[in-house]
Backbone as JSON, one array per atom type, in Angstrom:
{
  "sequence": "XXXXXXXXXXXXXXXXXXXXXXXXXXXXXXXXXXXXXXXXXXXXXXXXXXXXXXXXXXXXXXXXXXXXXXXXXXXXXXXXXXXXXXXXXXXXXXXXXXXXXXXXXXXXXXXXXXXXXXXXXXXXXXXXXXXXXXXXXXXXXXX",
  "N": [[13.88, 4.74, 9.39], [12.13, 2.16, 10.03], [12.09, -1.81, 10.69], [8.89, -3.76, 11.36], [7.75, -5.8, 12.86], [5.0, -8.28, 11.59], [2.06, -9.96, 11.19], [-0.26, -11.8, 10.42], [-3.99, -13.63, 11.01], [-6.01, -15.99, 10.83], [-9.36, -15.24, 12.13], [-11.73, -16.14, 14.28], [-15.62, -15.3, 14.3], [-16.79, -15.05, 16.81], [-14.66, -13.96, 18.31], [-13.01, -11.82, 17.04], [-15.38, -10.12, 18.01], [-14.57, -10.26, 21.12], [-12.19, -9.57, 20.71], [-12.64, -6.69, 19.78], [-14.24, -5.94, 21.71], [-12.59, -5.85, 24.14], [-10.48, -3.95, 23.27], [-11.67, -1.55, 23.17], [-11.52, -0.9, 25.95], [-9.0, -0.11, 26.25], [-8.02, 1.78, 24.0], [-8.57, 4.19, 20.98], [-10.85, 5.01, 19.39], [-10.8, 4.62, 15.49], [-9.73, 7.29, 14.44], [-10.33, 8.52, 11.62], [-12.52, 6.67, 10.41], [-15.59, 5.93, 9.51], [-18.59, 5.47, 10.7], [-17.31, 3.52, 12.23], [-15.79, 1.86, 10.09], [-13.66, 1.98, 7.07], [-13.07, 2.18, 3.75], [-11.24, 1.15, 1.86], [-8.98, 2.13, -1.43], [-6.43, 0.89, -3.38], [-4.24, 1.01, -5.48], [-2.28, -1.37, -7.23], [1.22, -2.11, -8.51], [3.08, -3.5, -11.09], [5.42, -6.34, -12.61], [5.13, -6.55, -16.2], [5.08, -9.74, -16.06], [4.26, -10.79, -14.0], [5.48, -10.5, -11.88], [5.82, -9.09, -8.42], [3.56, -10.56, -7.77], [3.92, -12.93, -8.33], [6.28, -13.48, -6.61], [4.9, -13.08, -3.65], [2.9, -14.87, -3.59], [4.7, -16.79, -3.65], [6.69, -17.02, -1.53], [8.29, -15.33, -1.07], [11.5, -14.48, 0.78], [12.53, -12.05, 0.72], [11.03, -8.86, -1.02], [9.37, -6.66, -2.74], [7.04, -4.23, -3.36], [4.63, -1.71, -4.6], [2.45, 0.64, -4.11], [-0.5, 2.75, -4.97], [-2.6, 4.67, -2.69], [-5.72, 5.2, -1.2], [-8.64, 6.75, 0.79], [-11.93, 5.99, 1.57], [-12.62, 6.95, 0.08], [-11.59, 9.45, -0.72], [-9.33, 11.79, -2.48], [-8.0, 13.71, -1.96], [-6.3, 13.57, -0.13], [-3.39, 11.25, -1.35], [-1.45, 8.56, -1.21], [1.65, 6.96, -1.85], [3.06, 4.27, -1.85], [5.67, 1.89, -0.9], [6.12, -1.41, 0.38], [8.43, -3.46, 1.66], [9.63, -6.58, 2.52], [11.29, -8.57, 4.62], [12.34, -11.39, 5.31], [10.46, -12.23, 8.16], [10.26, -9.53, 8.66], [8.55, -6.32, 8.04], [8.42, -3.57, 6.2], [7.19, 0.04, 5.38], [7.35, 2.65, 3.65], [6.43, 5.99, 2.69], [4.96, 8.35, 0.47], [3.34, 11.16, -0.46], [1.03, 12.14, -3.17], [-0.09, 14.24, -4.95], [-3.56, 14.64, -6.59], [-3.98, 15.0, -9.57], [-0.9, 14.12, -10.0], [-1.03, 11.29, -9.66], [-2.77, 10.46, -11.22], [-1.32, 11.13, -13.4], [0.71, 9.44, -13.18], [-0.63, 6.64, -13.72], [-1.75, 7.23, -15.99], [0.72, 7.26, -17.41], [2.52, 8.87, -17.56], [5.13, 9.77, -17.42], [7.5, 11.17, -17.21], [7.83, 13.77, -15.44], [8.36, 12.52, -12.6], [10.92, 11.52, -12.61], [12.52, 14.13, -12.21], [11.64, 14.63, -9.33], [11.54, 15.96, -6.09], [11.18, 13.99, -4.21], [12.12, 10.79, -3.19], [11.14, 8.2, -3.7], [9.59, 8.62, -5.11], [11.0, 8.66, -7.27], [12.38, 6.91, -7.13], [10.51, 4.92, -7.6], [9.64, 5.59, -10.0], [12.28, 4.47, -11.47], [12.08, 1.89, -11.35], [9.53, 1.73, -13.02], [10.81, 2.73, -15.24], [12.9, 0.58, -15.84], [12.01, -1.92, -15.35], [9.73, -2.3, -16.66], [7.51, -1.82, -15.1], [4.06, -1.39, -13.91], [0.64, 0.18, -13.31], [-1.39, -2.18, -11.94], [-2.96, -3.78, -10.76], [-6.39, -2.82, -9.16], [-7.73, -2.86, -5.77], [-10.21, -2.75, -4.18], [-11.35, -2.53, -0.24], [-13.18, -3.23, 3.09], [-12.25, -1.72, 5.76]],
  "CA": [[12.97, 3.68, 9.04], [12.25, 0.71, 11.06], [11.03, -2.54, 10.15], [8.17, -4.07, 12.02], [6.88, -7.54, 12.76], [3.41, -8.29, 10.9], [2.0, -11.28, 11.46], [-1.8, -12.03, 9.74], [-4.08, -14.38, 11.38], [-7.63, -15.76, 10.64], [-10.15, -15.32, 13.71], [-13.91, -16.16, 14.16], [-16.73, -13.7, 14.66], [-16.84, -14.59, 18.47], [-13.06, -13.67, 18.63], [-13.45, -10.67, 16.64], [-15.94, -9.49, 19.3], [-13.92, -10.45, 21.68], [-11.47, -8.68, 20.51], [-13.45, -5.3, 19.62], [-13.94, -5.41, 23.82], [-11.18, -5.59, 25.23], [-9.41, -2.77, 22.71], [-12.29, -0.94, 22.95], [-11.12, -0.31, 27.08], [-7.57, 0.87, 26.22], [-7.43, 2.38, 22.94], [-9.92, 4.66, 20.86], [-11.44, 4.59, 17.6], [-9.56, 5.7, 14.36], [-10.54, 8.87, 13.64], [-10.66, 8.28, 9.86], [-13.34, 5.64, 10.2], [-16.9, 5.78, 9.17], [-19.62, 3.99, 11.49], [-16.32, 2.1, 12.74], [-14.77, 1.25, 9.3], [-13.58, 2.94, 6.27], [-13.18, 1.88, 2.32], [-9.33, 1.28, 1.31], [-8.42, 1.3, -2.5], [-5.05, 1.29, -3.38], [-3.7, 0.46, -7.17], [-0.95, -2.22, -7.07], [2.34, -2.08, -9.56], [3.94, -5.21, -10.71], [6.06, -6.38, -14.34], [4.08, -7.87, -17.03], [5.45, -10.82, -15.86], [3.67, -10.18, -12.62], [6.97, -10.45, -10.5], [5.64, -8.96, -7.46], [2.06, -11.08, -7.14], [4.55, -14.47, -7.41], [6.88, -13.26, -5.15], [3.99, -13.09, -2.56], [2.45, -16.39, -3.69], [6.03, -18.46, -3.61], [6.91, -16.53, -0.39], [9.74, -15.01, -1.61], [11.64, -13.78, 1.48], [12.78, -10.57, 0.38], [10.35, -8.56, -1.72], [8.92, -5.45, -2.02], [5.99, -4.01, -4.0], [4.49, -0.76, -4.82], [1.04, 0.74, -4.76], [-0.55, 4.34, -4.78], [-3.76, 4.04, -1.96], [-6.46, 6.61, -0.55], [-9.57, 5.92, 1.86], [-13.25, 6.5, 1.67], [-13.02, 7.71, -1.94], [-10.87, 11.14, -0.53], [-8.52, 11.46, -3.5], [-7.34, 15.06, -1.17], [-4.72, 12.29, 0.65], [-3.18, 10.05, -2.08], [-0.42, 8.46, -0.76], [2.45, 6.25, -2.78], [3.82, 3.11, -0.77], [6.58, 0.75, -1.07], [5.81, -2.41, 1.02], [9.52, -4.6, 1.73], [9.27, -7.87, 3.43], [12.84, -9.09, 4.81], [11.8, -12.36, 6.3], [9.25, -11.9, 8.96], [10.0, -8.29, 9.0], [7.88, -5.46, 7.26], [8.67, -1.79, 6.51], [6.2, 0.73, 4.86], [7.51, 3.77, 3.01], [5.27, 6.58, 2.12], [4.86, 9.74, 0.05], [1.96, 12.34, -0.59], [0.97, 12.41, -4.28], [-1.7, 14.88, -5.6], [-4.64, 13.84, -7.48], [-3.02, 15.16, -10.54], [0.48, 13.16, -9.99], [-1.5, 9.95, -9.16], [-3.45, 10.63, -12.54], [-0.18, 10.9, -14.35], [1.36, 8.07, -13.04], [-1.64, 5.92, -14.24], [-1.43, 7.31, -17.99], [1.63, 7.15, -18.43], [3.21, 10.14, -18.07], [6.07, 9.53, -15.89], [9.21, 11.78, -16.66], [8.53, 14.18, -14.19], [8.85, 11.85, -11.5], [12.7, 11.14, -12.49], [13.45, 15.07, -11.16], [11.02, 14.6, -8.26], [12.6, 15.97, -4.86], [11.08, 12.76, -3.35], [13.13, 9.62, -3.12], [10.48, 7.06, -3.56], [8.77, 9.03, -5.99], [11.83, 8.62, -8.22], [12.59, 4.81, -7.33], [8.96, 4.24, -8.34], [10.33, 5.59, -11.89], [13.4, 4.08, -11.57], [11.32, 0.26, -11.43], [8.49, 2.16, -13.88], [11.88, 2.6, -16.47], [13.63, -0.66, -16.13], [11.87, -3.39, -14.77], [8.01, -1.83, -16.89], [6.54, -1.46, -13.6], [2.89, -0.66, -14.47], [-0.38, -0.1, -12.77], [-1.52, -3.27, -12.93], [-4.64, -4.16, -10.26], [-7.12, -1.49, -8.24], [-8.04, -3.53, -4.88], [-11.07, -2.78, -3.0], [-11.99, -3.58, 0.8], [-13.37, -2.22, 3.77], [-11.67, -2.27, 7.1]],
  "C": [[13.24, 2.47, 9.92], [11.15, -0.57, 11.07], [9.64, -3.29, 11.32], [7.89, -5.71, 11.93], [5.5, -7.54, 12.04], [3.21, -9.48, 10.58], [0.37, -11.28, 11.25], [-2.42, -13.36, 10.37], [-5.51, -14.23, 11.36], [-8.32, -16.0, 12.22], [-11.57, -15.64, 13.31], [-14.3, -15.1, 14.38], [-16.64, -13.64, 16.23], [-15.51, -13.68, 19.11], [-13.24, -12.5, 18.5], [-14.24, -9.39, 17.95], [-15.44, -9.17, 20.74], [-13.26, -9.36, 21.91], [-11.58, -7.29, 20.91], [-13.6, -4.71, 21.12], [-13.14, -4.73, 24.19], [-10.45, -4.58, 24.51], [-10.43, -1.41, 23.25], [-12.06, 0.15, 24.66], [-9.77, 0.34, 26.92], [-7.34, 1.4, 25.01], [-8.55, 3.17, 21.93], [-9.72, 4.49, 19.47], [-10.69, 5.21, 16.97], [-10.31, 6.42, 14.13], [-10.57, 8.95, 12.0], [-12.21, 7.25, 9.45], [-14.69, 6.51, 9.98], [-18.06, 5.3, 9.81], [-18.54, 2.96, 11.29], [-15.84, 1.41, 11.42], [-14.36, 2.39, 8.15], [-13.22, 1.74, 4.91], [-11.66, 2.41, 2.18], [-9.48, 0.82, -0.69], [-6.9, 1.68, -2.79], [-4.88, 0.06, -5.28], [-2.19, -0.08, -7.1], [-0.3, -2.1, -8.49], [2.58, -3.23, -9.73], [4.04, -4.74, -12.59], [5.15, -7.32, -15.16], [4.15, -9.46, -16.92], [4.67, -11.52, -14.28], [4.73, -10.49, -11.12], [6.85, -10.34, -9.05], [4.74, -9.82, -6.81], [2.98, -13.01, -7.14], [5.56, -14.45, -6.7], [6.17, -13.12, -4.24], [3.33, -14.22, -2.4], [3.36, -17.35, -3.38], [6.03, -18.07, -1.99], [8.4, -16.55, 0.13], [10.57, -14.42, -0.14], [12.12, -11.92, 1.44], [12.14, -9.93, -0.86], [9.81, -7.23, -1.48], [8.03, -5.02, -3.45], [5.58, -2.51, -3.9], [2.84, -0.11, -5.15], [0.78, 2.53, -4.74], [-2.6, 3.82, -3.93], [-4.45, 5.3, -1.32], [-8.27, 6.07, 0.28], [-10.65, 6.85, 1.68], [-13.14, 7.16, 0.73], [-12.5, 9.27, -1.65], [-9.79, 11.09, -0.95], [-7.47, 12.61, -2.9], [-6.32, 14.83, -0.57], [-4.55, 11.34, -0.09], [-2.09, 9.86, -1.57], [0.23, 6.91, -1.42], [2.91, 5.57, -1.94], [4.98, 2.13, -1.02], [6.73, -0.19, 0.41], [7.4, -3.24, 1.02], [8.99, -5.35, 3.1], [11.01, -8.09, 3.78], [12.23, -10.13, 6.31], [10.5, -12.4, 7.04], [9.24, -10.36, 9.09], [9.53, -7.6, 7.97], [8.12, -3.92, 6.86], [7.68, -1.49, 5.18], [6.97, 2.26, 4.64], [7.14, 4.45, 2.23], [5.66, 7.67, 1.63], [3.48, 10.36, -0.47], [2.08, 12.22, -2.1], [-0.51, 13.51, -4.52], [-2.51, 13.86, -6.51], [-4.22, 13.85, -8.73], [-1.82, 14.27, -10.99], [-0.15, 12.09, -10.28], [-2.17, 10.05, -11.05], [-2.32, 10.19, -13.7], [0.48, 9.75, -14.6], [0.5, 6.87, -14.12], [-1.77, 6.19, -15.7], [-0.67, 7.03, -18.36], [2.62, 8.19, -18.64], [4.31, 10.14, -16.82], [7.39, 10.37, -16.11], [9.01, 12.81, -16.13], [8.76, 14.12, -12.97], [10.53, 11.59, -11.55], [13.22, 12.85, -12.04], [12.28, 15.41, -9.93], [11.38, 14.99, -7.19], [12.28, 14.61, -3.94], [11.95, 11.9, -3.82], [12.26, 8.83, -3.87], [9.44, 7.38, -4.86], [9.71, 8.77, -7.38], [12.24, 7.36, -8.39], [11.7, 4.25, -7.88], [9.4, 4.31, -9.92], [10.99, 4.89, -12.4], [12.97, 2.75, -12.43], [10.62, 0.63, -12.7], [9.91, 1.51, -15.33], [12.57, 1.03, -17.25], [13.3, -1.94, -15.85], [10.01, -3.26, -15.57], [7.71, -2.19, -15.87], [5.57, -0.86, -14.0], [1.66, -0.33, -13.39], [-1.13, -1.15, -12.94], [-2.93, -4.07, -12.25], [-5.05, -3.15, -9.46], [-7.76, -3.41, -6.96], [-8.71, -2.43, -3.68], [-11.58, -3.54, -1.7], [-12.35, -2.39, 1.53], [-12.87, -2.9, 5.09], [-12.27, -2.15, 8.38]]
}
């Protein structure tokens, strides 16, 4: 694992265009896209307290969050994330869930994630167990 820089920044429409150019000569379209975008939802975790959403608002330096996310409404790739921040740096750690799992998670039915052979699938429990870690917002956009 290796963390990354990620650095967010608002642009205009001319920029944008701009932009869209000049990538458009060295690098090619995502093959997942749609007429050039695609539809992200992903279901964010956090404690009834909402722990994770004001650790992102204060700008907590070390934090890390948890969602389960899938694109263009194809439930066939669900994939489970854990987002850490450490300062300016970012890391993204992923696992495959079925439609089924992802279902479970969301009811409520979580002990057979604690003998999971995944890692992350079991830390998700871990937080789920001791810290109520819940499903707690669905966030739609399109990219």
């Amino acid at each position: 694992m290796q963390y990354r820089h990620e650095l967010k920044h608002d642009i205009t429409a001319s920029d944008m265009i701009a932009i869209r150019q000049r990538m458009r000569a060295i690098a090619e379209s995502d093959s997942h896209a749609i007429n050039g975008q695609y539809l992200i939802r992903s279901l964010y975790f956090d404690t009834p307290t909402d722990k994770a959403l004001f650790e992102k608002q204060n700008g907590v330096s070390r934090r890390h969050k948890f969602r389960i996310r899938y694109y263009n409404g194809d439930k066939s790739v669900i994939h489970l994330e854990k987002k850490c921040k450490v300062g300016g740096l970012g890391l993204k750690v992923s696992a495959n869930l079925t439609e089924e799992m992802a279902q479970k998670i969301v009811d409520g039915d979580i002990k057979w994630m604690r003998d999971s052979e995944d890692e992350l699938i079991k830390e998700l429990y871990t937080h789920m167990v001791t810290e109520n870690l819940a499903p707690k917002v669905i966030v739609d956009y399109t990219r």
